[in-house]
C-alpha positions as CSV (number, residue, x, y, z in Angstrom):
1,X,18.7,-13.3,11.1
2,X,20.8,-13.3,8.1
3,X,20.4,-10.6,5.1
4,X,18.1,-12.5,3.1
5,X,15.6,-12.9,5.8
6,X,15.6,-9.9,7.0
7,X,14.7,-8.5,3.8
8,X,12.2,-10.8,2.8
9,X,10.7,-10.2,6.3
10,X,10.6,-6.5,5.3
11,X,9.3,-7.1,1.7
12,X,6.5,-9.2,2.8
13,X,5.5,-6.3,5.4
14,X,5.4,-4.1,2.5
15,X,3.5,-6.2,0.4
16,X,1.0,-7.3,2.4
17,X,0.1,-3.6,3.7
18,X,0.1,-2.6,0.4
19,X,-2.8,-4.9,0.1
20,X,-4.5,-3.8,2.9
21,X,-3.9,0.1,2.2
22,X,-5.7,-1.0,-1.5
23,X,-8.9,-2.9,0.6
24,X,-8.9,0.1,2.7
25,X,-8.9,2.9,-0.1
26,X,-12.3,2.0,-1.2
27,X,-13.7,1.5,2.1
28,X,-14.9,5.4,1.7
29,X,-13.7,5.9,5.4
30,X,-13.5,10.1,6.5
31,X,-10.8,9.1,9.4
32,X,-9.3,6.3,10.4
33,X,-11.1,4.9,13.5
34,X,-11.8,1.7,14.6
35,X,-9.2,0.6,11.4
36,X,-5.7,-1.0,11.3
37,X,-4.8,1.6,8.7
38,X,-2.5,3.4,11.2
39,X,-0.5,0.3,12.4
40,X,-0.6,-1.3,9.1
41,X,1.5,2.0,7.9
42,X,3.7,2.2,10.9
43,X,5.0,-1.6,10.0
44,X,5.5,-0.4,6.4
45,X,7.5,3.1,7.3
46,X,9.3,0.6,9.6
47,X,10.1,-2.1,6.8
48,X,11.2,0.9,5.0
49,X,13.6,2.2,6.7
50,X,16.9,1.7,5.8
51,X,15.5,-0.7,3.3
52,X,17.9,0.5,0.4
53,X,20.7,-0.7,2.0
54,X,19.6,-4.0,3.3
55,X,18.7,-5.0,-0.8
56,X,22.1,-3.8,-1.7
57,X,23.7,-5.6,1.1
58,X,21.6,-8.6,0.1
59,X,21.8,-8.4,-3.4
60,X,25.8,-8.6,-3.0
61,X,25.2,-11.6,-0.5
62,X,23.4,-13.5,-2.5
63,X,25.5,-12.9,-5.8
64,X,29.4,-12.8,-4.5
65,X,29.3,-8.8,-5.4
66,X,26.3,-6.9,-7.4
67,X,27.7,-6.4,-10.7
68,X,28.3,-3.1,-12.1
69,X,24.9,-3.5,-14.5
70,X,23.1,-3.6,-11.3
71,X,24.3,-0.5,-9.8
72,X,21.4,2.0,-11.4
73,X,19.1,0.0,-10.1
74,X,19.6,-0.6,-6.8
75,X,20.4,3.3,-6.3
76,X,16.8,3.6,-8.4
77,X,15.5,1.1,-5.4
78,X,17.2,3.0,-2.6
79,X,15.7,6.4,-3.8
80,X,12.0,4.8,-4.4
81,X,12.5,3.4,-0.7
82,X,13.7,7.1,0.7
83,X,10.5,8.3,-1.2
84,X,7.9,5.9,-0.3
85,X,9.3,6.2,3.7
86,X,8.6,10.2,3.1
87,X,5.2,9.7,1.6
88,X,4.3,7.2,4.6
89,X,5.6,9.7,7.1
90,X,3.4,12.6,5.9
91,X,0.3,10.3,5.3
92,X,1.2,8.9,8.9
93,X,1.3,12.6,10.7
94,X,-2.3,13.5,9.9
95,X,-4.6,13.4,12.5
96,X,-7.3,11.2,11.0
97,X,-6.2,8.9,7.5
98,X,-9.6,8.9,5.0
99,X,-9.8,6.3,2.4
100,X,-9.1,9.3,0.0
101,X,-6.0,9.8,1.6
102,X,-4.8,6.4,1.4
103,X,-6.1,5.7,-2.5
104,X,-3.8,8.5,-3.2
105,X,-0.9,7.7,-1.2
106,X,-1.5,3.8,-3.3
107,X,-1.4,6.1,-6.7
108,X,2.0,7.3,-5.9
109,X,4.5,6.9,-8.4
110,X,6.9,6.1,-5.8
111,X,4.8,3.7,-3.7
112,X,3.8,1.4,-7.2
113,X,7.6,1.7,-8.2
114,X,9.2,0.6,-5.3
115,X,7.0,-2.4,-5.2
116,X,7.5,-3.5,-8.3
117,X,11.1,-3.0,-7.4
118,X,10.7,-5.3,-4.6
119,X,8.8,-7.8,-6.6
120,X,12.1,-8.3,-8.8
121,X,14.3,-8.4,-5.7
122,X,12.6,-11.2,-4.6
123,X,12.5,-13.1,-7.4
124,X,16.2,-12.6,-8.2
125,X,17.2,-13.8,-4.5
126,X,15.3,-16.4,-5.1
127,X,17.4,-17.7,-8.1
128,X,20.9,-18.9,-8.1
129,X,23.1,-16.2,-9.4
130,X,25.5,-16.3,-12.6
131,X,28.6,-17.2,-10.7
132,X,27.1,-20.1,-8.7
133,X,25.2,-21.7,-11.6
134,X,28.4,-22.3,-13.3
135,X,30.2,-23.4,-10.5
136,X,27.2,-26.3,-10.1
137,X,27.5,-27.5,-14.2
């Protein structure tokens, strides 16, 4: 599976339990039985790990070497991802996961930033870079 794959893989994990984790928040739920909640969160932390380096290492695939502009932001992504994997972990090691629980864990700075992060990513791989745009004309 090449870099680009396994990232979008990883970014569609993330986005889609992000979705769930919003359905789930207003459920009004005490714990978190008879739910998906747990192994919807347990793919995310997954997709997260190490998920700072895979965007670098796909964002310099994609583009024959990230530019120097690009640098902030991808260290911005790789800290947002090492914060979000945290924020999973700890929601992750309570015994029972209330709807409470999750509608805070969705309010995280962290969690809404690295998403939007993603969001970007994935629109940028999607697009040809500088370098091979001029090399097409």
């Amino acid at each position: 599976m090449s870099t680009t794959q396994n990232l979008a893989g990883r970014i569609e994990v993330i986005e889609a339990g992000y979705e769930y984790l919003l359905a789930y928040a207003a459920q009004g739920r005490q714990d978190d039985a008879g739910s998906d909640v747990r192994r919807t969160l347990t793919e995310m932390n997954t997709a997260l790990d190490g998920l700072g380096e895979l965007v670098a290492r796909g964002i310099e695939e994609s583009s024959a070497g990230a530019s120097m502009d690009s640098t902030a932001f991808l260290e911005a992504v790789s800290r947002d991802a090492r914060i979000a994997h945290g924020a999973l972990g700890l929601v992750l090691s309570r015994a029972a996961i209330s709807s409470l629980l999750v509608d805070n864990l969705n309010a995280s700075i962290h969690l809404r930033a690295l998403l939007t992060d993603l969001f970007l990513i994935d629109q940028a791989l999607k697009l040809p870079s500088q370098t091979e745009r001029g090399t097409k004309a």
